[in-house]
C-alpha positions in Angstrom: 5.6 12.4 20.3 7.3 14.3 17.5 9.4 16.7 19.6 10.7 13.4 21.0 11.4 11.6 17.8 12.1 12.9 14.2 14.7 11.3 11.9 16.2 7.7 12.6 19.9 7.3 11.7 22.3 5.3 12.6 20.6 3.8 15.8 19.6 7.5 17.2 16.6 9.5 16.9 16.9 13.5 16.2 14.4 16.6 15.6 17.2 19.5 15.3 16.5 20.5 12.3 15.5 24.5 11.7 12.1 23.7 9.2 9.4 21.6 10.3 6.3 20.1 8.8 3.0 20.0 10.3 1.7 16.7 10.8 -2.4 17.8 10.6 -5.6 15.7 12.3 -8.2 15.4 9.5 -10.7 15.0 12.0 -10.8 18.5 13.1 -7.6 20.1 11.2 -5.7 20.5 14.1 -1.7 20.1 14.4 -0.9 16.9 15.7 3.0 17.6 16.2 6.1 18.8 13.8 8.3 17.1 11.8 12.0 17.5 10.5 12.8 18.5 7.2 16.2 16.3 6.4 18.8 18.5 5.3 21.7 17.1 2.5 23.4 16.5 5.9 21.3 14.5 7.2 20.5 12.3 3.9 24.1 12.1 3.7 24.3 10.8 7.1 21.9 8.0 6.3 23.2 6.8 3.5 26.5 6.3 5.0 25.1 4.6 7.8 22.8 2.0 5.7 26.4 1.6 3.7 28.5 0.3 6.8 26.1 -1.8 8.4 24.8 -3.0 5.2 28.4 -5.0 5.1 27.7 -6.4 8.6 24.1 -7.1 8.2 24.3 -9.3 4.8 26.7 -11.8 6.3 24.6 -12.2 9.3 23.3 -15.6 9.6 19.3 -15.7 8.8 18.7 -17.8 11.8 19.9 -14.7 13.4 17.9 -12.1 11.4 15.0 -14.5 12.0 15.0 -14.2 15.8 15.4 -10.1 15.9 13.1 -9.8 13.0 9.8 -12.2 15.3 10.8 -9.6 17.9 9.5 -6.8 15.7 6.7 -8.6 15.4 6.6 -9.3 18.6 6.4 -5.5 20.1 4.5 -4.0 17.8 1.7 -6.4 18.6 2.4 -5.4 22.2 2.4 -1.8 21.3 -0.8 -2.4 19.6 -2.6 -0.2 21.1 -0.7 2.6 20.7 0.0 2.5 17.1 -4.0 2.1 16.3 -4.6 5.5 18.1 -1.4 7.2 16.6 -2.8 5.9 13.4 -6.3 7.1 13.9 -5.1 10.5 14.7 -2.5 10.8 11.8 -5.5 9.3 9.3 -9.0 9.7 10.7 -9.8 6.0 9.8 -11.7 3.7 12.3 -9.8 2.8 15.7 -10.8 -0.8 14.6 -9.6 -0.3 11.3 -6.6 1.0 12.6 -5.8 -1.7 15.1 -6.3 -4.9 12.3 -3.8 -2.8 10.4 -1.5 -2.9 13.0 -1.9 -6.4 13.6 -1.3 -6.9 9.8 1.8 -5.4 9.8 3.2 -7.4 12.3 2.3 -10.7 10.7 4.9 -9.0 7.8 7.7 -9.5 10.2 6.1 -12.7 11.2 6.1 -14.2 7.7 9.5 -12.8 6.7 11.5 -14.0 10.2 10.7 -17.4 8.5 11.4 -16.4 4.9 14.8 -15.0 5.5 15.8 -19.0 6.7 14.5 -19.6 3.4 16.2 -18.1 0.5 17.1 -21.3 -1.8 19.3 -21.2 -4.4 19.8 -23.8 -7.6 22.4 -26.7 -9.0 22.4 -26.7 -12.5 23.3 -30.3 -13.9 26.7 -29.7 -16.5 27.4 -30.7 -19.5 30.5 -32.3 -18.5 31.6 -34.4 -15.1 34.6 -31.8 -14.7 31.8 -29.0 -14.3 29.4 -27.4 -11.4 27.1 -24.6 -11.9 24.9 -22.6 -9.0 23.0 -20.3 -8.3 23.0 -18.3 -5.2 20.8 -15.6 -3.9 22.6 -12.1 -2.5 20.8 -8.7 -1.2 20.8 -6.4 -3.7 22.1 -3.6 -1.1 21.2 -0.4 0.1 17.3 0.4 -0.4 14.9 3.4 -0.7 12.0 2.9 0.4 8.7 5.3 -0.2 5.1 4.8 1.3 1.9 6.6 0.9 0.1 7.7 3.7 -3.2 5.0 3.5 -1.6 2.6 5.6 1.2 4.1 7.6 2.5 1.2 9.2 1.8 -1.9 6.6 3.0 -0.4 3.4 6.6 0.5 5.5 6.5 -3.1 7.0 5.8 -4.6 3.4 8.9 -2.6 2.8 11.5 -3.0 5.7 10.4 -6.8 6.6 11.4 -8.3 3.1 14.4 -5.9 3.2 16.2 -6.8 6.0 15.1 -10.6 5.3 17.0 -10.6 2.2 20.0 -9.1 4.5 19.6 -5.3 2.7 20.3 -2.1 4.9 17.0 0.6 4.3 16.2 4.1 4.2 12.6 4.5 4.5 10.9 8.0 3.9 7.2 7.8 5.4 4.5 10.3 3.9 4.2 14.0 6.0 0.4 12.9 6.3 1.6 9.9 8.6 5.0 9.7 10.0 4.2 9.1 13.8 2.8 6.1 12.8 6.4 4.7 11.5 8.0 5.7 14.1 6.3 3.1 15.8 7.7 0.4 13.9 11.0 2.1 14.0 11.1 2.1 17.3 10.4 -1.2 17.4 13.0 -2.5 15.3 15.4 -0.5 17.9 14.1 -2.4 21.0 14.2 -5.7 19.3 18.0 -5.0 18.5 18.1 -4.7 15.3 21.7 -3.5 14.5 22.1 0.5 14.2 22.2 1.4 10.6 20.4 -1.1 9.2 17.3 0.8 9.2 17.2 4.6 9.2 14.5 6.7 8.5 14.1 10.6 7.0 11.4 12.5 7.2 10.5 15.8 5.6 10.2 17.2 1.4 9.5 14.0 -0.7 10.9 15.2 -3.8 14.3 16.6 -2.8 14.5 13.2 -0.7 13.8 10.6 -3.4 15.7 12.4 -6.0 18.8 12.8 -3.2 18.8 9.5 -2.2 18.3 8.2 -5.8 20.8 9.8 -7.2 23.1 8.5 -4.9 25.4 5.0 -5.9 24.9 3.9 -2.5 21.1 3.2 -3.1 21.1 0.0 -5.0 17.5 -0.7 -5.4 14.2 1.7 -4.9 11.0 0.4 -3.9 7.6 2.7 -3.9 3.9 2.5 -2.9 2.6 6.1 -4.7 0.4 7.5 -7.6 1.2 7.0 -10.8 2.4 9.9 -11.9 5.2 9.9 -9.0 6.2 6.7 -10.2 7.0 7.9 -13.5 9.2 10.4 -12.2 10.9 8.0 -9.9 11.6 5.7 -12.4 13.4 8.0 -14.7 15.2 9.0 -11.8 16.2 5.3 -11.3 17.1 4.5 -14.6 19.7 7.1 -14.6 21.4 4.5 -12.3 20.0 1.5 -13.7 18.7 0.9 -10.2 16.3 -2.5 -9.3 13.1 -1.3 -8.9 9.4 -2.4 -7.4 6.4 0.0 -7.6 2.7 -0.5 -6.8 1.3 2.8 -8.2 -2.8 2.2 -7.2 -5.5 1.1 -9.4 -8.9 1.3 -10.4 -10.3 -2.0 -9.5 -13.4 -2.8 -11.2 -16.7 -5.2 -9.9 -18.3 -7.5 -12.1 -21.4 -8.8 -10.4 -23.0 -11.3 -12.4 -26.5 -12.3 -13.0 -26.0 -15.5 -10.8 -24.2 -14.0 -7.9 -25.5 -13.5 -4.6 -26.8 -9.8 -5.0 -27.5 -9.3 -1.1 -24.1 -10.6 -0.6 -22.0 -9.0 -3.4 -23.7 -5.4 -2.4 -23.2 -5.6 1.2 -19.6 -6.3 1.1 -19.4 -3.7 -2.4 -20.2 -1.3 0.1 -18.8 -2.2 3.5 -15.5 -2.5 1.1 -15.1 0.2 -0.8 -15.8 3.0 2.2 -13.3 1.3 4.0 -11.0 3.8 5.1 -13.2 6.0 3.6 -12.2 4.7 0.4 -8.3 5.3 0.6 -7.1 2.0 -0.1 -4.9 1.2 -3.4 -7.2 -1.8 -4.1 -10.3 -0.4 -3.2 -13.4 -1.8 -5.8 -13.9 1.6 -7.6 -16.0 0.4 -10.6 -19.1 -1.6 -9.8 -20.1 -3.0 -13.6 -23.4 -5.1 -12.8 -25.4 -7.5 -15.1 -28.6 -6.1 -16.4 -30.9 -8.9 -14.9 -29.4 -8.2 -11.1 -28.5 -4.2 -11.7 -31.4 -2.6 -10.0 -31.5 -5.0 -7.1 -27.7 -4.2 -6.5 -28.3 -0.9 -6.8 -31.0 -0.8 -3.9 -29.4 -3.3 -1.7 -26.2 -1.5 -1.8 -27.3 2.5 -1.5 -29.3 0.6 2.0 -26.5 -0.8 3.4 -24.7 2.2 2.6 -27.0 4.5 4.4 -26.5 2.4 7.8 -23.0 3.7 7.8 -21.9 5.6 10.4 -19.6 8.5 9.3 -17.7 10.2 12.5 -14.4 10.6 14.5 -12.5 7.1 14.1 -11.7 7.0 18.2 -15.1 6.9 18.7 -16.7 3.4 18.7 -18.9 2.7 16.1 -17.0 5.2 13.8 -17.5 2.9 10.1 -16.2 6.0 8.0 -13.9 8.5 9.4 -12.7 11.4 7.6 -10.2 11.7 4.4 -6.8 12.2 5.2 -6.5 15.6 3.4 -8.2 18.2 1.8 -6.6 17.9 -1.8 -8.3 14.6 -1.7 -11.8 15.4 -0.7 -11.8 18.3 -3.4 -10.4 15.7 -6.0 -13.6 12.9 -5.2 -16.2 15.9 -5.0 -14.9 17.0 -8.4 -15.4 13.8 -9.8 -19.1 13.6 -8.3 -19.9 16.9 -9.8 -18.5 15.5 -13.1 -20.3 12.8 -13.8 -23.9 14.3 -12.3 -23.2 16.5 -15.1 -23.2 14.2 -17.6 -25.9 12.4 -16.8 -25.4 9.9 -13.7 -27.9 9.7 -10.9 -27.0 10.5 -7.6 -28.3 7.7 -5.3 -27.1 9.0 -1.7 -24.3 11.1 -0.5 -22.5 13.7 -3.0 -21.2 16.4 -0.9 -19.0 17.4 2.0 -20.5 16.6 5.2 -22.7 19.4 7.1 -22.7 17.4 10.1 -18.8 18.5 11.0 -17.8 21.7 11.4 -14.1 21.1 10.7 -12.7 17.7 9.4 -12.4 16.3 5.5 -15.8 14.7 6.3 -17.4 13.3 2.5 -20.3 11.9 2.6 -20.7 8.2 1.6 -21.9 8.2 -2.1 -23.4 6.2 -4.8 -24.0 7.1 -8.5 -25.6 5.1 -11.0 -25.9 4.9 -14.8 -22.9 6.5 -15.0 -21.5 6.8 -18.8 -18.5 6.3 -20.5 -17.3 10.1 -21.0 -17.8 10.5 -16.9 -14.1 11.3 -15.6 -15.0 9.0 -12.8 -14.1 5.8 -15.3 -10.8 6.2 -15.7 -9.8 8.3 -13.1 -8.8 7.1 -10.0 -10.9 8.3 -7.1 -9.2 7.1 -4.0 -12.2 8.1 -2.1 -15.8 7.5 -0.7 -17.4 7.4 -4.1 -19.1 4.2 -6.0 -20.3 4.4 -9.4 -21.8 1.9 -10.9 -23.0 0.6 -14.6 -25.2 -1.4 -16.4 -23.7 -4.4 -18.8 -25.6 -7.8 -20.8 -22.7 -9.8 -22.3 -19.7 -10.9 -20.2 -17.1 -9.9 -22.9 -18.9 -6.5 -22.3 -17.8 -6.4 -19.0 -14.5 -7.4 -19.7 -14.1 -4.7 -22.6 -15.3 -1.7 -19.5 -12.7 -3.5 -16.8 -10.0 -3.7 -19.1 -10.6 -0.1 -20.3 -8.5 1.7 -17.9 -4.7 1.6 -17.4 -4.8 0.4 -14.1 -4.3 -3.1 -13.4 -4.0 -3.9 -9.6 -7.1 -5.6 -8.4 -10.0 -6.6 -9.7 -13.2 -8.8 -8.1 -16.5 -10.8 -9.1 -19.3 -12.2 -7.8 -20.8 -15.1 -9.1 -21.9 -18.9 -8.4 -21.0 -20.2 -11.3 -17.3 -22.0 -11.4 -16.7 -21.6 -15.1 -17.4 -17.7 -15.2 -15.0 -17.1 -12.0 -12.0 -19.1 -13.8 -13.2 -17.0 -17.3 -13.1 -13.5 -14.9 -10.3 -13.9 -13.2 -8.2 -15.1 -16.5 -10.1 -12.1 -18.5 -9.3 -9.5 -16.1 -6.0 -7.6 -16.7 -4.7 -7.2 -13.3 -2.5 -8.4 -10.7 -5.0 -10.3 -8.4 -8.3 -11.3 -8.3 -11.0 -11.7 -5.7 -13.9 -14.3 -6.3 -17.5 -13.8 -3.8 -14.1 -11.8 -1.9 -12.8 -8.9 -1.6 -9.8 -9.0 1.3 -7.0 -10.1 -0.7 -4.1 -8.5 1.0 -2.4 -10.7 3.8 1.1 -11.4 4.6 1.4 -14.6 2.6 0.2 -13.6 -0.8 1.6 -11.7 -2.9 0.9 -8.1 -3.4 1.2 -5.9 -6.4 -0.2 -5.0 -10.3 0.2 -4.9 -14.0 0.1 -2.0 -16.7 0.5 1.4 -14.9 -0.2 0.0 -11.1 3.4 -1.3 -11.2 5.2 -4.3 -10.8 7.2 -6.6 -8.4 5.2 -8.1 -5.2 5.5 -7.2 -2.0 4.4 -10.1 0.3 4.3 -13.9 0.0 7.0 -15.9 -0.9 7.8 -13.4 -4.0 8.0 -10.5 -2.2 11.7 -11.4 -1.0 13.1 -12.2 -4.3 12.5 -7.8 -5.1 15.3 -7.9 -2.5 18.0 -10.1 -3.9 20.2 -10.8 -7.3 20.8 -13.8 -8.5 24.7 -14.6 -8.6 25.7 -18.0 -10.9 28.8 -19.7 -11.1 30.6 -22.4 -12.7 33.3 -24.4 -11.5 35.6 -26.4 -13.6 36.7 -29.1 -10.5 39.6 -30.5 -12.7 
């Protein structure tokens, strides 16, 4: 599919570009297809293109929006199919997996086709009878957009359905890992007839792209799903142009399982959760901090339930773990194993690259325990199939090891008791909490973090209002 397809600007798809990218299967390291690496020409091209039909788009009523913006939603659910086993092939998660993302990204267009008929403003009562004062809602403009590679086709919905909602123009830039997998949503924006221009898409060197497109006055407002670390650089970048920005930048989410919870319960969905796409998921639970009274019980139950998991190729069915998306990654989480083993955690299953695959970034499910303080596994991010877990008596305790690190996107509890799930999720500094639950993302709620995972939501009825500027004005009648 990639000779076909490439970059998306101004209504017409393109692949003429002398350097291509590899886009590689992580199930057996395989090339998949090349991609374009945009030129200044063609950047320049899209940026002029998301200008012009940016001034058509925003005065396009949002019943009309509305009806193109269902039929997005529309064909990619038809398309379903199709997407799921791009998906799979671009990521190595589950075909199952795969398909419920899809499904979720179309429910983005879904909620947004109504949100765009929904953008209220405000009357402000005057002082005086010979005044009026409102406040409207406009879109911002022009936007860059930037998504990771986890989910390929929901973190660019989250992205492009709000945008053109509001009535903004978009240049979205998918990551290398995953780009057929946008295309797909690109495409279907195209059939549903969406206006040329409004979305175009580059694929190709991240950083010369975000800092070209930044750079430019046309961009009027940057939105990013990344790691930390490239947030930081893109939001000096957008200061230099004082440009609206919304970043979700990961986390660390931490697990506090209480002495009243329902262990069988909180460890069987622990563990189903965090190997989900073999643990590659922004709000995966990556610190399990359990009671002392129910520790050892959680422990077992979840290293069991664990072991049932079927690690394999994601097409195949009953596939629960497939393999990491690269090898950077895999290196990264067995590095962190290694780490705290060395200090002094126990190893309960798992630890090492699988021997059952001769090619593939196949890791093995893991479990540590006991793991201390100094272990780089506590404050670093793994973004993989690895779940350590620690001991704690007093609740405040547990707060004090959640609150430690300088994430703060998700975080989760299990208990029965009503008082200490109102104390947890007011204690916990992050951006949204999960209570006996741990699938928080869906179309209507709104998505994001605090400290270093970012800010702005994407989703709900929030997620719109990263797209527009409020514009006031009084009028002196007579």
């Amino acid at each position: 599919m990639y000779s076909k397809l490439g970059n998306f600007i101004d209504g017409q798809w393109s692949n003429n570009t002398k350097e291509k990218i590899d886009v590689i299967n992580p199930f057996n390291e395989e090339v998949l297809g090349q991609i374009p690496v945009s030129t200044k020409e063609d950047l320049d091209q899209a940026l002029e293109s998301a200008k012009k039909s940016f001034q058509l788009w925003k005065k396009t009523s949002p019943w009309e929006r509305s009806k193109i913006i269902k039929k997005i939603a529309d064909l990619i659910r038809e398309r379903a199919d199709d997407i799921a086993k791009t998906m799979t092939l671009e990521t190595g998660k589950p075909l199952v997996e795969a398909k419920g993302e899809t499904m979720g990204s179309a429910e983005q267009f879904d909620w947004y086709s109504e949100e765009t008929k929904r953008i209220y403003g405000q009357i402000i009562e005057p002082r005086t009878q010979d005044v009026r004062m409102q406040v409207r809602y406009e879109p911002v403009g022009v936007v860059a957009a930037f998504a990771a590679w986890n989910f390929p086709i929901l973190l660019p919905s989250r992205k492009v359905a709000a945008a053109i909602a509001a009535g903004c123009s978009v240049i979205i830039k998918p990551a290398s890992e995953t780009p057929g997998t946008c295309m797909h949503m690109i495409q279907a924006c195209k059939d549903a007839g969406l206006p040329d221009g409004v979305v175009n898409f580059v694929t190709g060197k991240s950083s010369f792209i975000s800092k070209y497109l930044i750079e430019s006055p046309i961009i009027k407002k940057v939105s990013l799903t990344g790691s930390v670390d490239v947030g930081k650089e893109i939001l000096h970048m957008a200061a230099d142009g004082i440009k609206k920005v919304s970043m979700e930048l990961g986390g660390h989410a931490p697990v506090l399982v209480l002495n009243d919870a329902d262990v069988t319960t909180a460890a069987v969905t622990s563990s189903n959760t965090k190997f989900r796409n073999a643990g590659q998921v922004c709000i995966s639970p990556t610190r399990f901090i359990v009671q002392d009274k129910v520790y050892s019980e959680y422990c077992e139950k979840f290293v069991e339930n664990t072991k049932k998991l079927k690690l394999g190729n994601g097409l195949e069915e009953g596939t629960n773990v497939g393999p990491m998306a690269n090898i950077r990654g895999l290196e990264h989480v067995d590095s962190l194993v290694q780490d705290a083993v060395g200090k002094g955690a126990k190893l309960l299953t798992g630890g090492k690259r699988s021997k059952d695959f001769n090619k593939g970034y196949f890791y093995e499910p893991t479990v540590i325990n006991d793991v201390p303080s100094t272990a780089d596994i506590m404050t670093v991010e793994p973004f993989g199939p690895v779940a350590p877990i620690v001991k704690f008596s007093e609740l405040e305790e547990a707060f004090e090891i959640a609150n430690s690190v300088n994430f703060g996107l998700a975080g989760y509890v299990f208990t029965s008791s009503l008082k200490n799930a109102h104390l947890a999720s007011e204690n916990l500094e992050v951006g949204m909490v999960g209570v006996n639950d741990m699938m928080l993302a869906a179309a209507e709620m709104p998505f994001g973090g605090v400290k270093e995972s970012g800010f702005g939501r994407e989703g709900g009825s929030l997620g719109i209002l990263d797209y527009l500027v409020p514009k006031y004005t009084k009028f002196k009648i007579y």
